[in-house]
C-alpha positions in Angstrom: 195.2 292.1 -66.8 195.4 291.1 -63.3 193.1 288.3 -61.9 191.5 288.2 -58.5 193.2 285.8 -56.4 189.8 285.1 -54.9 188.3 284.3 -58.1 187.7 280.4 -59.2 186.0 278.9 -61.8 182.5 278.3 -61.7 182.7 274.6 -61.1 185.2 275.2 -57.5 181.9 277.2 -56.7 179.2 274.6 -57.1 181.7 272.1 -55.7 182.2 274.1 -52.7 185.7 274.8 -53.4 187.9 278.1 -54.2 189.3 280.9 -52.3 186.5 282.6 -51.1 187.0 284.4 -47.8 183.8 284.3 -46.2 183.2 280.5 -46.6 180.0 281.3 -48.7 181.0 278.7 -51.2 181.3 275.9 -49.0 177.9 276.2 -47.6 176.5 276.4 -51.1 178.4 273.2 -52.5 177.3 271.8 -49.2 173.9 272.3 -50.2 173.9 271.6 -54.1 175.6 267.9 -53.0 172.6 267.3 -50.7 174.5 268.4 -47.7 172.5 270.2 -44.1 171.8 274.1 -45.6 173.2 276.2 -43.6 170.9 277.0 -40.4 169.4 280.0 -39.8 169.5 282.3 -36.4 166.5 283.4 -34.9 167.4 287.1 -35.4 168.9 286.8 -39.0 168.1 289.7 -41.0 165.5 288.0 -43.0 163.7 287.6 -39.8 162.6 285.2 -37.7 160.2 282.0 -40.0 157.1 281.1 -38.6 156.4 278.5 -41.1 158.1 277.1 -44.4 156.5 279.3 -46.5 158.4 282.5 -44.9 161.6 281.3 -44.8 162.8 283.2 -47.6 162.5 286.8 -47.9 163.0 287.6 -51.6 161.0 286.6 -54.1 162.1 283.5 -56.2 161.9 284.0 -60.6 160.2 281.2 -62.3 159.9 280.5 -66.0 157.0 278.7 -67.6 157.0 278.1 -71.2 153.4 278.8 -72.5 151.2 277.8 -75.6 150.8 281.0 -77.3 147.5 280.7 -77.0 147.5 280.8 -73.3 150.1 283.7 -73.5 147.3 285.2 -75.6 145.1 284.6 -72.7 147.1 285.9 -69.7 148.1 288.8 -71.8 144.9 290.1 -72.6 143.1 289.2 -69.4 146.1 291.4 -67.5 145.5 293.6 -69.6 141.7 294.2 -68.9 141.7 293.3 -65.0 144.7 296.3 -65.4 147.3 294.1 -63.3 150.5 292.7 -64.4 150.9 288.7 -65.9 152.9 288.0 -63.3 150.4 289.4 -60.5 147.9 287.0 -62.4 149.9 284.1 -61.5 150.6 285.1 -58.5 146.7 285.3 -57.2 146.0 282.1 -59.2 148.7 280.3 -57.4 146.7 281.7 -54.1 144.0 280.5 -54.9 145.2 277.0 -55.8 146.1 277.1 -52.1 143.0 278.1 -50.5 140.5 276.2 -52.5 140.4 272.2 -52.4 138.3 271.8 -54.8 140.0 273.9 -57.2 143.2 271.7 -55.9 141.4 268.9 -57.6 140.4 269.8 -60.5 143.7 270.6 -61.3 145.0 267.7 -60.6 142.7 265.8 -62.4 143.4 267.9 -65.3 146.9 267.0 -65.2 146.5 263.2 -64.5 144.5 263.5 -67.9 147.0 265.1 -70.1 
């Protein structure tokens, strides 16, 4: 079995090191260590950011561990507004951002538990 001579172990990638041709792991080392991440031109192809929020392009997976309960919850109310858990989630996050009074409810809900 022949081995790529580009290939390195995972740690040479988080550590920015390794053979890698394009310099790709050097900027992401760079950035895991709390290095500058690397900047961005104004006609990249994941276009030009206006503001923070639209920066990146692709959409970034979470995970949340849920009560079962509350997986209960989401599942059933997707199920009846016919949408998907994670669209859900996605318009209550939206609406944590709009609404200020929502905002602090929330957090005093969390400053209680």
């Amino acid at each position: 079995m022949s081995e790529d001579p580009g290939a390195g172990r995972a740690s040479d990638f988080v550590r920015g090191r390794g053979g890698d041709p394009g310099g790709r792991r050097g900027k992401v080392g760079r950035t895991l260590r709390g290095g500058s991440p690397p900047k961005q031109d104004a006609g990249s192809e994941r276009g030009t950011a206006t503001s923070p929020r639209s920066i990146r392009a692709k959409p970034v997976r979470i995970t949340v561990d849920l009560d079962p309960s509350l997986h209960r919850f989401l599942k059933t109310y997707s199920l009846d507004a016919g949408a998907k858990g994670a669209a859900v989630v996605r318009a209550l996050l939206e609406e944590l951002r709009e609404d200020p009074e929502l905002s602090g409810r929330l957090r005093g809900r969390m400053e209680d538990a």
